[in-house]
C-alpha positions as CSV (number, residue, x, y, z in Angstrom):
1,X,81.6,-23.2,-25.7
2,X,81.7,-19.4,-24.8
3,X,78.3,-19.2,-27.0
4,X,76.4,-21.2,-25.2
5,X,76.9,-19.4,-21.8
6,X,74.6,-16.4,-23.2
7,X,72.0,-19.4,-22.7
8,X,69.8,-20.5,-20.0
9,X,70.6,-24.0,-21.8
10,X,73.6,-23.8,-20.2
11,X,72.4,-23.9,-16.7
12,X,69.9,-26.1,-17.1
13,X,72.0,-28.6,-19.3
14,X,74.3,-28.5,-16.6
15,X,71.9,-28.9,-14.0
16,X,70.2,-32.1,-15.6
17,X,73.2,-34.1,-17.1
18,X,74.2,-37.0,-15.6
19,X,76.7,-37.0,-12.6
20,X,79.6,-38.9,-11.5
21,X,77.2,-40.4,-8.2
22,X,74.5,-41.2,-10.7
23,X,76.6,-43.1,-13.1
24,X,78.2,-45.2,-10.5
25,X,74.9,-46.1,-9.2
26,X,73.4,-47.1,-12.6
27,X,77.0,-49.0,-13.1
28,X,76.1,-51.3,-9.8
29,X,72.6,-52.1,-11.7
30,X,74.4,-53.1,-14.6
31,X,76.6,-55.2,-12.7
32,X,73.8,-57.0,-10.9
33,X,72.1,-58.2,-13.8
34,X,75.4,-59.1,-14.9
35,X,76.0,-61.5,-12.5
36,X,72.7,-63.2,-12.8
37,X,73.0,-63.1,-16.5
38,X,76.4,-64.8,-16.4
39,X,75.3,-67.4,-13.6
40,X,72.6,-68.5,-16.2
41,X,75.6,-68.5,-18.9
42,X,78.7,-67.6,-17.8
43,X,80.2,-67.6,-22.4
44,X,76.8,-64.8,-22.7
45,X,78.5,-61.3,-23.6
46,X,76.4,-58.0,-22.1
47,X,76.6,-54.6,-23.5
48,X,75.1,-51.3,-22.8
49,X,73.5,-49.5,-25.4
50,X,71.0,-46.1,-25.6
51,X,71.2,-43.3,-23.4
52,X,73.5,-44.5,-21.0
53,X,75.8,-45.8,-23.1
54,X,76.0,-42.2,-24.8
55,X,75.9,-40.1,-22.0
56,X,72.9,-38.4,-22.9
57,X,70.1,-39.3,-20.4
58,X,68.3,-38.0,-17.7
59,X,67.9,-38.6,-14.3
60,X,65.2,-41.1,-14.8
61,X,66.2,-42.5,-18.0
62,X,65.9,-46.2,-18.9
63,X,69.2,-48.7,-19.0
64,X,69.0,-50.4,-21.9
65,X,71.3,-54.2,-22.4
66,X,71.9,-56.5,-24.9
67,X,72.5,-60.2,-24.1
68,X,74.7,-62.3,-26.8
69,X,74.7,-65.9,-26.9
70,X,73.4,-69.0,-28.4
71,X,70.5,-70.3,-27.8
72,X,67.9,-72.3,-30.2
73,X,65.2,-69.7,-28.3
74,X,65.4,-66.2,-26.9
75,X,65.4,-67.8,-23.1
76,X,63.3,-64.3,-21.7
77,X,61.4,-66.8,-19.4
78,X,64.2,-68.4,-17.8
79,X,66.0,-64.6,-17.3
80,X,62.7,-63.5,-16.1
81,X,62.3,-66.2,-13.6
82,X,65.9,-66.1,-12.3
83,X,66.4,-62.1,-11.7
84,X,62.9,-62.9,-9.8
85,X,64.4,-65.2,-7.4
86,X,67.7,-63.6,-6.8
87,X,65.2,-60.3,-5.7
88,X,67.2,-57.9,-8.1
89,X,63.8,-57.0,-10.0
90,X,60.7,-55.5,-8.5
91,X,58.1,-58.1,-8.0
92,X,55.2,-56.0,-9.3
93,X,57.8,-54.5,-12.5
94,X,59.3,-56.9,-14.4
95,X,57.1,-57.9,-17.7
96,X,58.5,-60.2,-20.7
97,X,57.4,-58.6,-23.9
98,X,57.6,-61.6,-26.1
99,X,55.4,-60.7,-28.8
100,X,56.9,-57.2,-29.6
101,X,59.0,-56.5,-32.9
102,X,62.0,-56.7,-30.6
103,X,61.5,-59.1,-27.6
104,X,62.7,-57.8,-24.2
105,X,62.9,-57.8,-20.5
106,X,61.2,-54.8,-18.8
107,X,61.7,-54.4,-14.8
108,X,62.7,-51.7,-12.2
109,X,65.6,-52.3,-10.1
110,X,64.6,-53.1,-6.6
111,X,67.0,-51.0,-4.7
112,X,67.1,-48.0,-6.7
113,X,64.3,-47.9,-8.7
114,X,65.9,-47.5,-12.1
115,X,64.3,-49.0,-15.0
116,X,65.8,-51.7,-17.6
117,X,65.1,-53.1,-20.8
118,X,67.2,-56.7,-21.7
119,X,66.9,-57.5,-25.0
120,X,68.9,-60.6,-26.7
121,X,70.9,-60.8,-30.1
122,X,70.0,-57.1,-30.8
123,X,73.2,-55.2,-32.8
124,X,71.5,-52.5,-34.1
125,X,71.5,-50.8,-30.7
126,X,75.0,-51.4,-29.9
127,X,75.7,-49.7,-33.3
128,X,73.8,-46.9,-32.9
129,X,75.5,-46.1,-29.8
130,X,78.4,-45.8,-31.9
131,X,76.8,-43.7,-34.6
132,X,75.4,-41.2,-31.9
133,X,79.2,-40.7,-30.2
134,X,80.3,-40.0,-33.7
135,X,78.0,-37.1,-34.7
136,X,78.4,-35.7,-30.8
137,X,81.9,-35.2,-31.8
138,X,80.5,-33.8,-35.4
139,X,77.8,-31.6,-33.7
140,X,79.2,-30.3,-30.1
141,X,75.9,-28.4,-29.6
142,X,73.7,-32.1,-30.1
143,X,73.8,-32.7,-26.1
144,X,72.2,-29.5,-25.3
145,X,69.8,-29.7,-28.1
146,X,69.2,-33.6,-27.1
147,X,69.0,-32.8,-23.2
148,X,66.4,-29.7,-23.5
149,X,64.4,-31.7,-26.2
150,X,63.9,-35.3,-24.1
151,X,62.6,-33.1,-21.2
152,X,60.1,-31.3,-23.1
153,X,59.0,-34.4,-24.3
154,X,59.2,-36.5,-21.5
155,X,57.5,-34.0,-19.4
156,X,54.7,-33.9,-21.7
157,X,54.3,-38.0,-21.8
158,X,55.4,-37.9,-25.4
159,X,58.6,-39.5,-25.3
160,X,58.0,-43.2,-25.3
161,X,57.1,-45.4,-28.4
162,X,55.1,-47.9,-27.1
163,X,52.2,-44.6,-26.8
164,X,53.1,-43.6,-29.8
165,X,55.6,-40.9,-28.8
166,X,59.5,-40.5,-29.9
167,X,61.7,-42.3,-28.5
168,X,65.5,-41.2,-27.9
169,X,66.8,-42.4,-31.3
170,X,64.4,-41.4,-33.6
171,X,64.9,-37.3,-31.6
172,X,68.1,-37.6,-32.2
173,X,68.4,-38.6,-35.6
174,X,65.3,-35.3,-36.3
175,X,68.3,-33.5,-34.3
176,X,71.1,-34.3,-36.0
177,X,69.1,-34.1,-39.9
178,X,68.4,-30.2,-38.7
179,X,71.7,-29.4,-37.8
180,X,73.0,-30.8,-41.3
181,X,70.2,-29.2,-43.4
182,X,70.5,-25.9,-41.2
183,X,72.2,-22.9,-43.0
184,X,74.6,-22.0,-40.5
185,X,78.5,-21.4,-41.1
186,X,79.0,-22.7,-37.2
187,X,76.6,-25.5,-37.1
188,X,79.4,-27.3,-36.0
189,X,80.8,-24.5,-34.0
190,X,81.2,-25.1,-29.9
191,X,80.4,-21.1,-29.8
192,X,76.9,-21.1,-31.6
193,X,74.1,-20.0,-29.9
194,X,72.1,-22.6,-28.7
195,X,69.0,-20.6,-27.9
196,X,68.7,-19.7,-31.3
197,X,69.3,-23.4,-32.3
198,X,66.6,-24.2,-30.2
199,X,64.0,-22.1,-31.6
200,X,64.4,-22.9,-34.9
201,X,64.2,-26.7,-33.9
202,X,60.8,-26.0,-32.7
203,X,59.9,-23.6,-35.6
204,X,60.8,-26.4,-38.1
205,X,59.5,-29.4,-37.0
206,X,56.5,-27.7,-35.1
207,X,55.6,-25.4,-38.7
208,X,57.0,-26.8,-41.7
209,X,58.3,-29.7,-41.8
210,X,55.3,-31.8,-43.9
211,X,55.0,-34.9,-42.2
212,X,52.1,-36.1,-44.5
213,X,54.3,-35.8,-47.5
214,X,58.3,-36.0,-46.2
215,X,60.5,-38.2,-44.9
216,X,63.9,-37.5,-42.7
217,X,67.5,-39.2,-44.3
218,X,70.4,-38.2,-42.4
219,X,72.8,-40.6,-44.4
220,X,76.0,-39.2,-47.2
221,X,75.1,-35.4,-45.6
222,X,71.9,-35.5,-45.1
223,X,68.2,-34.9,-47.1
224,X,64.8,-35.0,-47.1
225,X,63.1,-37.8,-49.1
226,X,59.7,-37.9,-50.6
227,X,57.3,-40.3,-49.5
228,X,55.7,-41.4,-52.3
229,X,59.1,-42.1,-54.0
230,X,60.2,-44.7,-50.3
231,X,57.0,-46.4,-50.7
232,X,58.1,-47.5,-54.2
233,X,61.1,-49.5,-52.5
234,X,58.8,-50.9,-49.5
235,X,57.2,-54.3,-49.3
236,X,53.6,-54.5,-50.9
237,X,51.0,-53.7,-48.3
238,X,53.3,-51.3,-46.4
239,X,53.7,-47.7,-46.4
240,X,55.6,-44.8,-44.6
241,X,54.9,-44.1,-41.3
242,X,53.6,-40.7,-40.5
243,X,57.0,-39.5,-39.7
244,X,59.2,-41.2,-41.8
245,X,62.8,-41.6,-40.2
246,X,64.9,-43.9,-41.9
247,X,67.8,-45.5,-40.1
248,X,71.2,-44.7,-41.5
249,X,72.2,-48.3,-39.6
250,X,69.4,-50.1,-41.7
251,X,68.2,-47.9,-44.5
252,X,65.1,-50.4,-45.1
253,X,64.1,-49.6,-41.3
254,X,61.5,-46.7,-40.3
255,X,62.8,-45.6,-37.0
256,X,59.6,-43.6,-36.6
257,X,57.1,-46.3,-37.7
258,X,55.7,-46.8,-34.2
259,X,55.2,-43.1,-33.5
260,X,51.4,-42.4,-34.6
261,X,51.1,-39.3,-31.8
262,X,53.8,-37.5,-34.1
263,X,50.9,-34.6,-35.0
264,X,50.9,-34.6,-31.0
265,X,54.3,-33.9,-30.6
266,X,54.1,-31.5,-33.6
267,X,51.6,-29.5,-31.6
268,X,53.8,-29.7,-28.7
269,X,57.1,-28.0,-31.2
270,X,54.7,-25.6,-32.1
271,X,53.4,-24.3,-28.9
272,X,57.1,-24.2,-27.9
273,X,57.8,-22.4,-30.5
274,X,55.3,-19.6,-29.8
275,X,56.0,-19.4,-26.5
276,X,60.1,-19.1,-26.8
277,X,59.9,-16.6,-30.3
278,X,57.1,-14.4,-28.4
279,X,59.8,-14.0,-25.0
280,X,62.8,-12.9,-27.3
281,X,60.9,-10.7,-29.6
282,X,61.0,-6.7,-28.9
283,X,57.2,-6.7,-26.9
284,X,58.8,-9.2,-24.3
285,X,59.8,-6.7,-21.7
286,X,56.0,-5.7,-21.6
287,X,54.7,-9.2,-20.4
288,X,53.9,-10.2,-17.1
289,X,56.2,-12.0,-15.2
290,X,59.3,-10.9,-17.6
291,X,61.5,-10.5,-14.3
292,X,60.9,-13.3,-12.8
293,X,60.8,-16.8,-14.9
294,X,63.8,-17.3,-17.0
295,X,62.5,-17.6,-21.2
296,X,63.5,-21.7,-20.9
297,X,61.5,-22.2,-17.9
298,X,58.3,-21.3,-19.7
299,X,58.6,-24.6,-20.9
300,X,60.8,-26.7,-19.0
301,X,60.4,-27.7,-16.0
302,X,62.1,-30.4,-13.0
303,X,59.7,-31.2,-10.1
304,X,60.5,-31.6,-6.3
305,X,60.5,-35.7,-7.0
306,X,63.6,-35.7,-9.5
307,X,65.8,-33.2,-6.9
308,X,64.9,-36.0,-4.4
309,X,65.7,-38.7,-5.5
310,X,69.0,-37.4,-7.5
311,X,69.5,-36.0,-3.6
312,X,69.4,-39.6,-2.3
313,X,71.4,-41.1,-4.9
314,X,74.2,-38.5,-3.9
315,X,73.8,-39.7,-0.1
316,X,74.0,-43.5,-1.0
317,X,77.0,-43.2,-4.1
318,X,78.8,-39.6,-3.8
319,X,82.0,-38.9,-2.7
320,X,81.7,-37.7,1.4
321,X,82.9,-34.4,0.1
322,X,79.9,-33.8,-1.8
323,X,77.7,-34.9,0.7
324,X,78.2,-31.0,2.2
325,X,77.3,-29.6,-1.0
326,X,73.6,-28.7,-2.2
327,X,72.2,-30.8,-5.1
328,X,70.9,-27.7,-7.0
329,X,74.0,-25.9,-7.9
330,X,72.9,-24.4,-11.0
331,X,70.4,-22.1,-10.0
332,X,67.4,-24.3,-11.1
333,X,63.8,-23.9,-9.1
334,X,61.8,-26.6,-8.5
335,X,57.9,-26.3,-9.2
336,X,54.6,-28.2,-7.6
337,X,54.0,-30.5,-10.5
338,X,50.3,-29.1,-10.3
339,X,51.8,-25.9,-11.7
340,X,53.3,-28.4,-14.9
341,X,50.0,-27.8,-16.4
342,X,51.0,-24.8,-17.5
343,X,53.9,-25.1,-19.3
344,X,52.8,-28.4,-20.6
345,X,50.0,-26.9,-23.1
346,X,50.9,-28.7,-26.2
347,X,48.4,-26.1,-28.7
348,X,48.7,-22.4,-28.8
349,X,45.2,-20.7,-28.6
350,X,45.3,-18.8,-31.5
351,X,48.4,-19.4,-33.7
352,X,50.6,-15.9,-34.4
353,X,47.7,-14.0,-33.3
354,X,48.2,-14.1,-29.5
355,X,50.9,-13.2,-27.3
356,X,51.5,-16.1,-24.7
357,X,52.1,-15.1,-21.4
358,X,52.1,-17.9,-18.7
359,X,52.0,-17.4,-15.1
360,X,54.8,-17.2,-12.5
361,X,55.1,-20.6,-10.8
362,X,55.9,-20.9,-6.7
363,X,59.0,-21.4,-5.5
364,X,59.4,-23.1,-2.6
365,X,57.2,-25.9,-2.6
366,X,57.0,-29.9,-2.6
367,X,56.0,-31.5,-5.6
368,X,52.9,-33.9,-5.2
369,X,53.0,-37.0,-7.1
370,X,53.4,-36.6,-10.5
371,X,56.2,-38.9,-12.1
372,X,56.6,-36.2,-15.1
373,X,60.4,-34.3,-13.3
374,X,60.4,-30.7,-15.0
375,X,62.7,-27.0,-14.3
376,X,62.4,-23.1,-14.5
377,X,65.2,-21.6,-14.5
378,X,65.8,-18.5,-12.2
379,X,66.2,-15.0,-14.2
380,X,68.8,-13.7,-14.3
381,X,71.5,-11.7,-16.5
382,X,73.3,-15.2,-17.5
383,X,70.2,-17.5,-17.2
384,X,68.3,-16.2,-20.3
385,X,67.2,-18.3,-23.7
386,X,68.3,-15.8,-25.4
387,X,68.9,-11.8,-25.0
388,X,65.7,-10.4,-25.9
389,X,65.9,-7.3,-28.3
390,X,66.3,-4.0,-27.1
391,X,63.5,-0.9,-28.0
392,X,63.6,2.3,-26.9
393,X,63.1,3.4,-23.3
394,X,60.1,5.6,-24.8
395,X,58.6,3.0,-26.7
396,X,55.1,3.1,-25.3
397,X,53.6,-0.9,-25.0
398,X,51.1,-0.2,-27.7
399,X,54.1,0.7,-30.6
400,X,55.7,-2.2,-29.4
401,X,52.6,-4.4,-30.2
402,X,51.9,-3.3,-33.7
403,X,55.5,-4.3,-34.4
404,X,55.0,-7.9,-33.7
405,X,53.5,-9.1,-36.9
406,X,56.4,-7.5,-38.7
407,X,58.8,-9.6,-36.7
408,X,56.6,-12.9,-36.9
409,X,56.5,-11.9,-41.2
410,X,60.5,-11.8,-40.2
411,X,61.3,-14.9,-39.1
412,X,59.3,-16.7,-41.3
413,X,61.5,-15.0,-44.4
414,X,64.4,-15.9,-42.3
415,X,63.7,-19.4,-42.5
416,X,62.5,-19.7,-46.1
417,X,66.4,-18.2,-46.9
418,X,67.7,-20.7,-44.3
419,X,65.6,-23.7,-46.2
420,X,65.1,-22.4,-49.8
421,X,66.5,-25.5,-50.9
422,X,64.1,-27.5,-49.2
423,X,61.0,-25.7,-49.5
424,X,58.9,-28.0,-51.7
425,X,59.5,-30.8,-48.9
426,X,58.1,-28.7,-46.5
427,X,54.6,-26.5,-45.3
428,X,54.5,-23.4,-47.4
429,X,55.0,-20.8,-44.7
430,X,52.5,-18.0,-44.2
């Protein structure tokens, strides 16, 4: 991945994917329910599906299980009742969600405080947990992309469904569809720059993609699909969702259906994008703050709570050698989550007409409590997005500045050659 380690992906990728204590202790969970599962009906079959399953969550992910069996009805009251009694669920946490499209179990763990959705008779998500460990080995760059891109979201409360965010599935599928539509002779190479990869995510989805007009395939390669053409094959009263995803599992299934803050998150892609093409462009060594907040941590961020508790899960389930050894090995600061505000803006003030500059954040103070974990990433030579341009030491800042719209008009060609096959799917770029 020799690439990648031009990225301050890297380091924060590293810092943020799961570890050997945390799986272990999300392993005892599982096993917990287990037991009460299989003392309620010791033939039921249990498997873990989603994030976990795949390897790709974060420290406060969700666990997400599948009970098989037979039974004449879904029996969510009596698994409700029993993980009550037997104290593994929170008293105050555990909901049954009988009325939703797919009935499930919500609760937090007791002891550790992780969070679990049961669901019964469910294949689809034992399947795509398949499909997902087939195009990581197809795509070795999709857990960086996926990593970088459920923290933006989830830091921005725009990653769950049930508020009309994106969930984990319907991200990765928008990930994988952009990596098989982008024009790049490594897409599939471990040495392409993710930085790069990263960018363009955000300039695509947060600038021309149309979701009024297109929907996302990803089966046989790959393509976009015109709405008015799906709604043809749909049952009469229904229509395309504003993002349109369909599921390569269940090609009559819109994975995004339930995601109506979709122009939210399209905001939040854009502003990203802004912020990240504006730090790599030549003016960027002008800009406040250039020296000392790395280009990711403009918009990433981890807050004192996540270190915390991932400190305390290496106490109770690490190895006593790593007990000696500091959490944050990667170089990754920790912000008050009073400071999130700023990286969290989801709108740009003025489009291509502004240079974003944000403000330095603190560095050696406590988060208060805000649940959304978020981190910057210390500059320094190896810790950058990407290596910003180099101009001239004589450049004055105001030559440097009347150069930027030629770089935005730039990129945009750049992507019209990347996409010119998909252009009338898509915004017409400026």
């Amino acid at each position: 991945m020799k690439g990648l380690y031009d990225s301050g992906l890297v380091d924060f990728y590293e810092y943020i994917s799961p570890r050997p204590e945390e799986e272990k202790m999300r392993l005892e969970v599982v096993d917990r329910i287990k037991g009460v599962i299989h003392d309620l009906w010791p033939s039921a079959e249990v498997q873990v599906f989603g994030s976990f399953s795949t390897g790709l969550y974060l420290p406060t992910s969700d666990i997400d299980l599948v009970v098989f069996g037979k039974w004449e009805t879904l029996p969510l009251w009596t698994l409700e009742e029993a993980l009550r009694k037997r104290n593994v669920a929170d008293e105050n946490s555990i909901k049954v969600l009988d009325k939703a499209t797919v009935p499930i179990i919500k609760l937090t763990d007791s002891f550790t405080e992780v969070k679990v959705d049961i669901s019964f008779n469910v294949k689809s998500g034992v399947k795509a947990a398949r499909l997902i460990k087939e195009f990581k080995e197809k795509y070795p760059v999709l857990p960086y992309l996926v990593l970088v891109l459920k923290q933006f979201l989830l830091q921005r409360d725009l990653n769950e469904v049930f508020t009309g965010g994106i969930g984990s599935y319907s991200l990765f599928l928008m990930a994988v569809s952009f990596l098989q539509l982008h024009y790049r002779e490594d897409v599939c190479s471990p040495n392409i720059n993710i930085g790069v990869l990263l960018i363009e995510f955000f300039e695509l989805y947060g600038r021309h993609f149309n979701y009024l007009k297109t929907g996302i395939r990803i089966k046989d390669g790959g393509c976009y699909v015109a709405k008015d053409e799906v709604q043809k094959n749909m049952m009469d009263g229904y229509r395309p969702s504003m993002l349109y995803i369909e599921d390569p599992l269940q090609p009559d299934n819109d994975v995004g259906r339930s995601s109506y803050g979709a122009m939210q998150v399209k905001q939040a892609f854009d502003y990203a994008y802004v912020v990240l093409s504006h730090a790599v462009s030549p003016i960027a060594k002008y800009y406040p703050n250039n020296e000392t907040e790395s280009i990711l941590g403009r918009i990433i961020r981890v807050t004192q709570e996540v270190d915390e508790y991932r400190e305390w899960i290496r106490k109770n389930w690490g190895s006593p050698s790593q007990n000696d050894l500091p959490l944050n090995r990667n170089d990754v600061t920790l912000f008050e989550s009073q400071r999130l505000d700023d990286c969290n803006n989801n709108v740009p003030d003025d489009d291509d007409d502004v240079v974003v500059v944000l403000p330095s954040a603190p560095h050696s103070k406590t988060s208060s409590n805000s649940s959304s974990p978020s981190p910057s990433l210390r500059s320094s030579p190896s810790s950058s997005l990407l290596s910003p341009s180099s101009t001239s030491s004589n450049s004055s800042s105001s030559d440097a500045v009347s150069r930027k719209h030629a770089h935005t008009q730039m990129h945009t060609k750049s992507f019209k050659n990347r996409y010119h096959l998909y252009l009338p799917f898509l915004h017409q770029a400026s």
